[in-house]
VMD Tcl script that builds the backbone (N, CA, C; Angstrom):
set m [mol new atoms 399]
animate dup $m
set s [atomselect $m all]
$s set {name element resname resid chain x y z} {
  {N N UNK 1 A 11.655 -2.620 74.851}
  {CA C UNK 1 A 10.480 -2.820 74.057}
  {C C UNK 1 A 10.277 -1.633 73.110}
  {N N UNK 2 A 10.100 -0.631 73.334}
  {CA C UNK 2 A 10.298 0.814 72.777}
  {C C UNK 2 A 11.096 0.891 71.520}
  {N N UNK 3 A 12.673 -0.011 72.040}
  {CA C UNK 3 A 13.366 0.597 70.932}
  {C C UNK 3 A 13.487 -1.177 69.977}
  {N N UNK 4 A 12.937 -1.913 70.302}
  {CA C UNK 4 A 12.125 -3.051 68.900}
  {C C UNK 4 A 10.961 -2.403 68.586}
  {N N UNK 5 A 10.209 -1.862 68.930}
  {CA C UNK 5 A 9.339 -1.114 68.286}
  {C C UNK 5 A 9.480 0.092 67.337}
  {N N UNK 6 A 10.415 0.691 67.603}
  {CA C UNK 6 A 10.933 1.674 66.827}
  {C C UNK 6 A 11.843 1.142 65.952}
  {N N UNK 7 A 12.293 0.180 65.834}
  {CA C UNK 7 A 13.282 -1.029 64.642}
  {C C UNK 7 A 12.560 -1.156 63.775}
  {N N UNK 8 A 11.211 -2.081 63.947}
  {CA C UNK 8 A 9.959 -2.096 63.645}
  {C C UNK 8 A 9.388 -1.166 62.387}
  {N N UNK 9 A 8.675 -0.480 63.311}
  {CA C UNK 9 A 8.605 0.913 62.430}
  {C C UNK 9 A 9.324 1.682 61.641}
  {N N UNK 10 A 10.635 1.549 61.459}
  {CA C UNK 10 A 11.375 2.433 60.991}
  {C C UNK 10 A 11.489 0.978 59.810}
  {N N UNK 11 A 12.056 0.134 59.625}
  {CA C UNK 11 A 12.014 -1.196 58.428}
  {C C UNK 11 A 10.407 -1.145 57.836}
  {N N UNK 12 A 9.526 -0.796 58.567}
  {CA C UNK 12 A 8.106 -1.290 57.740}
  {C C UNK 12 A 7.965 0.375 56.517}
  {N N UNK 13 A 8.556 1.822 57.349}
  {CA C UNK 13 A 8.590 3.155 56.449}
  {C C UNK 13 A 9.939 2.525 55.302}
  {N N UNK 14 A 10.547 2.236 55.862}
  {CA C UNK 14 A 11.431 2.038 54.632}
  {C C UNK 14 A 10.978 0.752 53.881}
  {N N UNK 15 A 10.456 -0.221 53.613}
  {CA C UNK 15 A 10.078 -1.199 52.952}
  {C C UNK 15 A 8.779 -0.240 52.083}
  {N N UNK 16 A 7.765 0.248 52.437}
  {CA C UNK 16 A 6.913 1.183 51.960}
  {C C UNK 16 A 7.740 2.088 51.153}
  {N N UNK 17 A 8.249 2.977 51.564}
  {CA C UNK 17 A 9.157 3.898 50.379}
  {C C UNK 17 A 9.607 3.026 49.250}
  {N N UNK 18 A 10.564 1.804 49.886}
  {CA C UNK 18 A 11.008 1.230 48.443}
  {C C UNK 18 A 10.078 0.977 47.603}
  {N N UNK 19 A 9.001 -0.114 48.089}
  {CA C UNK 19 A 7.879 -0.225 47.470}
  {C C UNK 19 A 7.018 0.848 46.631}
  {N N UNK 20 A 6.873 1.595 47.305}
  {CA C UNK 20 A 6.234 2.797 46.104}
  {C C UNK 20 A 7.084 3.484 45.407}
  {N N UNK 21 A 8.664 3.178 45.287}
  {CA C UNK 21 A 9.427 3.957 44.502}
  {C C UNK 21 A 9.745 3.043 43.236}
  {N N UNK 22 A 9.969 1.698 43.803}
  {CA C UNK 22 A 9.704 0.635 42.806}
  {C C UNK 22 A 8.322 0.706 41.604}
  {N N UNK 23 A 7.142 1.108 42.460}
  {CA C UNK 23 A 5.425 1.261 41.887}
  {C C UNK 23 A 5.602 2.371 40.893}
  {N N UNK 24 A 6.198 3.487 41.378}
  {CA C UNK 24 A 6.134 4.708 40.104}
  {C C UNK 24 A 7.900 4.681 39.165}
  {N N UNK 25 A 8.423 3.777 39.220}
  {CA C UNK 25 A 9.507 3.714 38.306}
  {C C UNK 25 A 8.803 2.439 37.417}
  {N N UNK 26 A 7.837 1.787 37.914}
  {CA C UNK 26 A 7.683 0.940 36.780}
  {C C UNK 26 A 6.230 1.404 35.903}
  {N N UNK 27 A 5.455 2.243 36.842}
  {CA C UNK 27 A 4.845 3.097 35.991}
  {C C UNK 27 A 5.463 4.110 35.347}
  {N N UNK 28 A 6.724 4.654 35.070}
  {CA C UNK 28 A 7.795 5.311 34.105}
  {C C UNK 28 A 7.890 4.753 33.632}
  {N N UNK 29 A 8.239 3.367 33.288}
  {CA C UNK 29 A 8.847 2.899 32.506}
  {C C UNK 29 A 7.820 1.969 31.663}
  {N N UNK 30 A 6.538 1.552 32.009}
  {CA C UNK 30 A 5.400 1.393 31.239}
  {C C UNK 30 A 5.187 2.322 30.406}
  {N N UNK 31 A 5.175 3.495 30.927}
  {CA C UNK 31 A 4.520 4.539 29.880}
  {C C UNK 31 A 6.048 5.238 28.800}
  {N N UNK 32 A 6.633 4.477 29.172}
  {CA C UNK 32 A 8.293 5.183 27.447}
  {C C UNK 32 A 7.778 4.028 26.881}
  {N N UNK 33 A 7.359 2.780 27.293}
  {CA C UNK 33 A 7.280 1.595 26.411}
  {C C UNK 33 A 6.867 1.692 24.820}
  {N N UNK 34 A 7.562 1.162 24.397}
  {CA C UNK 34 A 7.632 1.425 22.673}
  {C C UNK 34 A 6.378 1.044 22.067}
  {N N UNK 35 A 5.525 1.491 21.121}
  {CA C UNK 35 A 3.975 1.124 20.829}
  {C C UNK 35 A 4.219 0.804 19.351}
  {N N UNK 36 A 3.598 -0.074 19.179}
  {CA C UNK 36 A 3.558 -0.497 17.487}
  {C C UNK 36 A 2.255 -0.398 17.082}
  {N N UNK 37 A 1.771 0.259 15.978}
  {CA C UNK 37 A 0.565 0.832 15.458}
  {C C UNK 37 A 0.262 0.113 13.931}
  {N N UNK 38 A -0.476 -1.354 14.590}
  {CA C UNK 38 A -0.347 -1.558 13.215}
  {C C UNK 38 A -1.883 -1.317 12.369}
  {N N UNK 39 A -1.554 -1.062 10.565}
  {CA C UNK 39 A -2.592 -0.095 9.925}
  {C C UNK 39 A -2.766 -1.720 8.870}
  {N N UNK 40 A -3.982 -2.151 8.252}
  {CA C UNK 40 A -4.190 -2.847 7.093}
  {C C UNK 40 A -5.508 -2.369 6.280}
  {N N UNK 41 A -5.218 -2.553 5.405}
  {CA C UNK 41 A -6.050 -1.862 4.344}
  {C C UNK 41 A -6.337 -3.037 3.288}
  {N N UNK 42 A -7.523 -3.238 3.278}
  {CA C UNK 42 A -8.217 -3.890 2.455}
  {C C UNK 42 A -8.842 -2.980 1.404}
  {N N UNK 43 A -8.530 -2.816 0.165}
  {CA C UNK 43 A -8.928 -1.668 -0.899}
  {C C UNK 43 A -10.319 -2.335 -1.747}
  {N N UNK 44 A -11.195 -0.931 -1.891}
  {CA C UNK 44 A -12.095 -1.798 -2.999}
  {C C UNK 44 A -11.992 -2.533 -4.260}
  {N N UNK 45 A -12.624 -2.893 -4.675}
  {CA C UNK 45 A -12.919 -3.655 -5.783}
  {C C UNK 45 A -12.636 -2.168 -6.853}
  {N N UNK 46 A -13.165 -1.567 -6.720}
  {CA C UNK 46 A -13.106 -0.231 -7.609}
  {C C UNK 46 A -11.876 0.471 -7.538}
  {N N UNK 47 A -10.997 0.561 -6.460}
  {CA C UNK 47 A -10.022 1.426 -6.200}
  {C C UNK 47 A -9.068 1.196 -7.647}
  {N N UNK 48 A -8.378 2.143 -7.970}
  {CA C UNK 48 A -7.488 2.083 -9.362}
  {C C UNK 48 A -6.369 1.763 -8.600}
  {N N UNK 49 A -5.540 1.355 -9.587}
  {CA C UNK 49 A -4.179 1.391 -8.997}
  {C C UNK 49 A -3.218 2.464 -8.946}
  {N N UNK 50 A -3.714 3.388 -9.455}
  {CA C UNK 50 A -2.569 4.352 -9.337}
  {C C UNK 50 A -3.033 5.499 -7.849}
  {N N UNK 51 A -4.888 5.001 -7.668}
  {CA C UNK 51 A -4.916 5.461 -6.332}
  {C C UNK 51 A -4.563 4.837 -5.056}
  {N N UNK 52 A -4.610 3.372 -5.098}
  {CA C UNK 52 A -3.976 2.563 -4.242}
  {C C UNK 52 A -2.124 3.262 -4.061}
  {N N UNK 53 A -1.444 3.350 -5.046}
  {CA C UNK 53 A -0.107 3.717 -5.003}
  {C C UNK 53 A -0.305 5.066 -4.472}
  {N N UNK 54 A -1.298 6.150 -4.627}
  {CA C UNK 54 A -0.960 7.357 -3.958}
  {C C UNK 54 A -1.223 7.064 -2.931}
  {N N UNK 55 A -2.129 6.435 -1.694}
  {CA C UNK 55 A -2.514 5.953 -0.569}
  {C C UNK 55 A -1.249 5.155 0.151}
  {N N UNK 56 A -0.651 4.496 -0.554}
  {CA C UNK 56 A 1.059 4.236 -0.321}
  {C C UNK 56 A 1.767 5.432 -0.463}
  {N N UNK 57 A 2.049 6.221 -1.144}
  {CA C UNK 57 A 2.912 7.372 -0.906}
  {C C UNK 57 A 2.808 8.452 -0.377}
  {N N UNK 58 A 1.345 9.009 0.005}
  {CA C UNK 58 A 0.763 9.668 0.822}
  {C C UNK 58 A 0.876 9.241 2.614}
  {N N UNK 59 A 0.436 7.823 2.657}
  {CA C UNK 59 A 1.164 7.449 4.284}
  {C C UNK 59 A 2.345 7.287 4.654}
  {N N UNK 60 A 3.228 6.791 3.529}
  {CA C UNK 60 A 4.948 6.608 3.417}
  {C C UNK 60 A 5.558 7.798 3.849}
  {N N UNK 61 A 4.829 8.939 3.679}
  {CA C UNK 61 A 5.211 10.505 3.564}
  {C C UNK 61 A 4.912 11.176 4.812}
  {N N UNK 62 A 3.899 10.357 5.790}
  {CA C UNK 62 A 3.721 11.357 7.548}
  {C C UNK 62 A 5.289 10.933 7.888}
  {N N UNK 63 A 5.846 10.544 7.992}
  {CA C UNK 63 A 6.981 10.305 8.627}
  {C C UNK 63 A 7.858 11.611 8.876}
  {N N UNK 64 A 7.811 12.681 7.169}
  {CA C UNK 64 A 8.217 13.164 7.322}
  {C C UNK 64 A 7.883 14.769 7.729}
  {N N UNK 65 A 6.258 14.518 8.173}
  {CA C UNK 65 A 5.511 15.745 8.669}
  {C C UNK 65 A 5.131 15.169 10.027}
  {N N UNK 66 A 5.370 14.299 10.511}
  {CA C UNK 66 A 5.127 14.103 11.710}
  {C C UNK 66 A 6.136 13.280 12.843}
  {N N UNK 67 A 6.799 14.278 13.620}
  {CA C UNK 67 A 8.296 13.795 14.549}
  {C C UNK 67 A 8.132 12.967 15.454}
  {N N UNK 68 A 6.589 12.880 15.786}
  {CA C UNK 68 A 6.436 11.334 16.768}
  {C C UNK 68 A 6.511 9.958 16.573}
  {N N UNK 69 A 6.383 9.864 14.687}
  {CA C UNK 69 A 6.444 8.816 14.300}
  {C C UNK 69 A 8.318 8.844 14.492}
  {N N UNK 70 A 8.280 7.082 15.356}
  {CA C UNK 70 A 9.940 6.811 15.325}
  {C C UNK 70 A 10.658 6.103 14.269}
  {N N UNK 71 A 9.928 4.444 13.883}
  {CA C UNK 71 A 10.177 4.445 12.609}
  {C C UNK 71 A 8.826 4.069 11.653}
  {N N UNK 72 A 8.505 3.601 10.662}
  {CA C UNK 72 A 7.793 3.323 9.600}
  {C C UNK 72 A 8.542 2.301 8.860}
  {N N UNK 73 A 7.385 1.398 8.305}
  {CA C UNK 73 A 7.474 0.323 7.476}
  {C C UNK 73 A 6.935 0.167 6.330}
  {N N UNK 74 A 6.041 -0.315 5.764}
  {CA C UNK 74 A 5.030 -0.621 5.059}
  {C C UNK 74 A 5.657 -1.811 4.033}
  {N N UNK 75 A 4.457 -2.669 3.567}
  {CA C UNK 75 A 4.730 -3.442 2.312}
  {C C UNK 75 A 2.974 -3.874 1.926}
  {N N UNK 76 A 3.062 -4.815 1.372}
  {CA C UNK 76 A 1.861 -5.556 0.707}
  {C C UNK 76 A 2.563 -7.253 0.993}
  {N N UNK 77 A 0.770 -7.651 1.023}
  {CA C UNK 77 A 1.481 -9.030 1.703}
  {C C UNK 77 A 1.567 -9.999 0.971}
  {N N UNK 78 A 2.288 -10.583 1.029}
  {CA C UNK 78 A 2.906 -12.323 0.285}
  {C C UNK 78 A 3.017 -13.454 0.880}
  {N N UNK 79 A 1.846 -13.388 2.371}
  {CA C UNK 79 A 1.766 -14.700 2.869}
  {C C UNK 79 A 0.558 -16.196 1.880}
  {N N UNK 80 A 1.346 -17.203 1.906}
  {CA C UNK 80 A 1.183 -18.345 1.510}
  {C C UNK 80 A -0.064 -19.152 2.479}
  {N N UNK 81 A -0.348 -18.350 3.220}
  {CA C UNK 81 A -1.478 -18.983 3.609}
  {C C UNK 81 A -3.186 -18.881 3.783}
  {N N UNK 82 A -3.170 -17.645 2.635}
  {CA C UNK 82 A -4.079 -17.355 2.170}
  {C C UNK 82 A -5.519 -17.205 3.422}
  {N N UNK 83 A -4.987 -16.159 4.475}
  {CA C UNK 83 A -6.149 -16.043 5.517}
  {C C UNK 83 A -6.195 -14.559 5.695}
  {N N UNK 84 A -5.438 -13.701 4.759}
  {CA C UNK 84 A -5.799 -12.087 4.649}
  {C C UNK 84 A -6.987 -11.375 4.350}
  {N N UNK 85 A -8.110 -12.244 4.375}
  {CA C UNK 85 A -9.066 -11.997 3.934}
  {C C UNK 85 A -9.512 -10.295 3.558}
  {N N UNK 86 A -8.635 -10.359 2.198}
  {CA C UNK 86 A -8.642 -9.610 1.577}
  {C C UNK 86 A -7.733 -8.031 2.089}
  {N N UNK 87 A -7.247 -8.328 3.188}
  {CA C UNK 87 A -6.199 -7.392 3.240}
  {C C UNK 87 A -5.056 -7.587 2.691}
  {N N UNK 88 A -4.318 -6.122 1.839}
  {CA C UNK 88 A -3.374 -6.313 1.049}
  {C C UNK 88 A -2.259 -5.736 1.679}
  {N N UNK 89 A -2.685 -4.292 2.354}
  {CA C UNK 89 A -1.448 -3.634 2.854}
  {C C UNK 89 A -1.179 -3.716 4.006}
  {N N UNK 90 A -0.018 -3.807 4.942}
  {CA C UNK 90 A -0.018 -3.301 6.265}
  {C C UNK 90 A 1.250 -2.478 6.566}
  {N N UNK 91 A 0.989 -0.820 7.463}
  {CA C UNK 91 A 1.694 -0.389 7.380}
  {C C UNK 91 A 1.889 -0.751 8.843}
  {N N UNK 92 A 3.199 -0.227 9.391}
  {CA C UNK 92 A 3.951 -0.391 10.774}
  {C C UNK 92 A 4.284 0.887 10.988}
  {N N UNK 93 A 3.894 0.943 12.284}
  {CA C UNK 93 A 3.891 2.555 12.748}
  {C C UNK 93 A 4.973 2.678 13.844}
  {N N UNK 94 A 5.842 3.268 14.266}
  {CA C UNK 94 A 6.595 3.141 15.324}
  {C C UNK 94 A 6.864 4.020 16.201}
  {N N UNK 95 A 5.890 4.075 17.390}
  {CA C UNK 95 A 6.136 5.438 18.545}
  {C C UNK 95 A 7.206 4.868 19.698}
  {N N UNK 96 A 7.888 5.899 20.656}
  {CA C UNK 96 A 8.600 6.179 21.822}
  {C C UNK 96 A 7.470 5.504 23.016}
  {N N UNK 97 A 6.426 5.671 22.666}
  {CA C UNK 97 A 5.428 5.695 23.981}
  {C C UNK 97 A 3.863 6.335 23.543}
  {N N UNK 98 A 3.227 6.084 24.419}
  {CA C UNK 98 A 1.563 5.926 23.854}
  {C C UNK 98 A 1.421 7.387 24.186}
  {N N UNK 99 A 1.766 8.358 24.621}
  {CA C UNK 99 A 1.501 9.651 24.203}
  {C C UNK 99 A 1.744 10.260 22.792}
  {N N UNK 100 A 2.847 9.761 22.326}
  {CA C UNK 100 A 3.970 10.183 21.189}
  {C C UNK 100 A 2.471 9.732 20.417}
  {N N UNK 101 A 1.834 8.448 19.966}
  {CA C UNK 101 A 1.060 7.574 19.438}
  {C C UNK 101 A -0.347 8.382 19.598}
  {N N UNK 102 A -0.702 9.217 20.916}
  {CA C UNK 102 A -1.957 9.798 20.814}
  {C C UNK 102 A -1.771 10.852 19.972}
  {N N UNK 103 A -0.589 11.462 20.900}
  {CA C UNK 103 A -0.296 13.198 19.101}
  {C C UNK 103 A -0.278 12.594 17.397}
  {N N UNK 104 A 0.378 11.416 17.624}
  {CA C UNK 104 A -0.395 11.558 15.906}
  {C C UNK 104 A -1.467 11.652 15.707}
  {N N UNK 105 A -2.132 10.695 16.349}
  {CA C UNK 105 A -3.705 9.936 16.084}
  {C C UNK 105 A -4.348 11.221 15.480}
  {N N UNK 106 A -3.890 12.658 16.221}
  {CA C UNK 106 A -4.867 14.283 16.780}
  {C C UNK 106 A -3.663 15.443 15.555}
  {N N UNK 107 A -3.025 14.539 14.544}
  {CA C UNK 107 A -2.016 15.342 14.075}
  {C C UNK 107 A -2.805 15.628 12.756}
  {N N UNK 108 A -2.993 16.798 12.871}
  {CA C UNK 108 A -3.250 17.435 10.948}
  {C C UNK 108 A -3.066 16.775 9.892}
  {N N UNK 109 A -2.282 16.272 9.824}
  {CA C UNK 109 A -1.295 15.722 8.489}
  {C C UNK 109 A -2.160 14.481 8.554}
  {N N UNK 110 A -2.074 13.809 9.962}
  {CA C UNK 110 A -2.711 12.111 9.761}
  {C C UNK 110 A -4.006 12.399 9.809}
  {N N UNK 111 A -4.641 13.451 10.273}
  {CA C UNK 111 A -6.133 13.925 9.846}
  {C C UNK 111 A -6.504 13.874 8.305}
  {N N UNK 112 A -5.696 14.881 7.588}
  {CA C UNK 112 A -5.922 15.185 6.418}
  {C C UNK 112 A -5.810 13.732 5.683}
  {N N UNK 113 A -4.477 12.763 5.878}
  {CA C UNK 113 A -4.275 11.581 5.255}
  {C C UNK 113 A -5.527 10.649 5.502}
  {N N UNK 114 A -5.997 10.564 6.421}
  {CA C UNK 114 A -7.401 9.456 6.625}
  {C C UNK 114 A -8.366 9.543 6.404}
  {N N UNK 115 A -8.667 11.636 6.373}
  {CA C UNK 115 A -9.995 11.982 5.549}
  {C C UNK 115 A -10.104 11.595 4.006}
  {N N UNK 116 A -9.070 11.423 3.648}
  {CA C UNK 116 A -9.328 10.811 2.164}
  {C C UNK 116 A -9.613 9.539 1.660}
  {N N UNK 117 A -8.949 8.967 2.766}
  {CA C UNK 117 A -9.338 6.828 2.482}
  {C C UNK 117 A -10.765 6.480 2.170}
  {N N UNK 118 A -11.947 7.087 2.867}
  {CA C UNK 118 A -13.274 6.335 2.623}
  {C C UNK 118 A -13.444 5.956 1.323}
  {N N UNK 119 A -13.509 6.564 -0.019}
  {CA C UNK 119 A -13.939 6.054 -1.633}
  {C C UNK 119 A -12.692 4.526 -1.673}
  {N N UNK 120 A -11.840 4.816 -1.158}
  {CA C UNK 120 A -11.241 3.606 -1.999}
  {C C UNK 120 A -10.612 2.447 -0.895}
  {N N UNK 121 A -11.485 2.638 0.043}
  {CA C UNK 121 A -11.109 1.319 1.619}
  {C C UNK 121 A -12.278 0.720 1.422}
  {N N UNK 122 A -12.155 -0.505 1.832}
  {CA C UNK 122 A -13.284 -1.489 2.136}
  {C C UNK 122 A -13.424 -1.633 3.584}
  {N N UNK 123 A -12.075 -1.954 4.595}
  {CA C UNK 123 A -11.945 -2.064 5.486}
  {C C UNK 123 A -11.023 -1.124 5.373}
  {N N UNK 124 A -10.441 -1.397 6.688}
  {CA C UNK 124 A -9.276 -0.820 7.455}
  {C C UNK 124 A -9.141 -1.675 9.183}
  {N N UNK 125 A -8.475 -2.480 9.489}
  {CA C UNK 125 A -7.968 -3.151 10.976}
  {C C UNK 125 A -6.644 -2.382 11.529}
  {N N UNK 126 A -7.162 -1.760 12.965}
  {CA C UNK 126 A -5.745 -1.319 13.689}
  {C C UNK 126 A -5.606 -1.885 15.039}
  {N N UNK 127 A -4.552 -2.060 14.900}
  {CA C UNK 127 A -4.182 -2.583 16.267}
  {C C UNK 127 A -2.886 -2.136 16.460}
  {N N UNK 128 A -2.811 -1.670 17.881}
  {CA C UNK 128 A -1.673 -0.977 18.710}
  {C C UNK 128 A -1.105 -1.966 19.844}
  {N N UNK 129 A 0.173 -2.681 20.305}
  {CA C UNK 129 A 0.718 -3.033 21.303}
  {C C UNK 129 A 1.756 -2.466 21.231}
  {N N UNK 130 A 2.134 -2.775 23.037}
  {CA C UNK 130 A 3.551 -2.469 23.277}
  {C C UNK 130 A 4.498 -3.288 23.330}
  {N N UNK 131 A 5.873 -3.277 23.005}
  {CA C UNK 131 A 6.599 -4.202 22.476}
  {C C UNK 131 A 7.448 -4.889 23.536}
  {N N UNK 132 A 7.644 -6.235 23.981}
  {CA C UNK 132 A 8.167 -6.274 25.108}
  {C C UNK 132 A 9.364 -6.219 25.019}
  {N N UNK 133 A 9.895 -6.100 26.705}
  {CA C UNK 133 A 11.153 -5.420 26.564}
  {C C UNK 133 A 12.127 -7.007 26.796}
}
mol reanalyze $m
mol bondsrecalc $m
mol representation Tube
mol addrep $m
């Protein structure tokens, strides 16, 4: 009896170990998960165009002051179904993982770049997911 009991016990510690080694490898591997940061910009009625284009080349440009960003996108949109309500741009942001994604958020450069948007944004929509694997 003793030694089914000790069979016992010794399968229920090892089922537990696996189990919580399984629990924090998939909390590792949640948190590398790749984050997509997406930015749209709806510009005023007033904004010029040649400030709209610096607001494009000014965000086009953290990429290369900031090493957390992995890749970058951007365009202006050309969907046919006319429900952008009034958003024109959307940029694509591309982090390693939602830490990489908090150091920008807190990065100088993307500080300085967003303190300038208020005169010529109407809106602005962000949304961040992670990309499945």
């Amino acid at each position: 009896m003793k030694r089914s009991t000790a069979v016992v016990l010794a399968a229920t510690v090892a089922a537990a170990i696996f189990i919580a080694k399984e629990t924090v490898m998939a909390q590792e591997k949640a948190e590398d998960t790749i984050v997509r940061h997406v930015v749209l910009f709806k510009f005023k009625d007033s904004a010029a165009p040649e400030q709209v284009k610096d607001v494009e080349q000014r965000f086009a440009a953290l990429p290369d002051k900031i090493d957390k960003i992995k890749a970058f996108e951007w365009g202006t949109n050309v969907s046919p179904e006319n429900l952008a309500q009034g958003f024109t741009h959307c940029f694509l942001v591309t982090f390693d993982n939602e830490a990489d994604r908090d150091a920008y958020i807190v990065h100088p450069a993307h500080k300085q770049f967003a303190s300038g948007l208020g005169p010529m944004l109407d809106k602005v929509l962000v949304v961040d997911y992670k990309a499945p694997e």
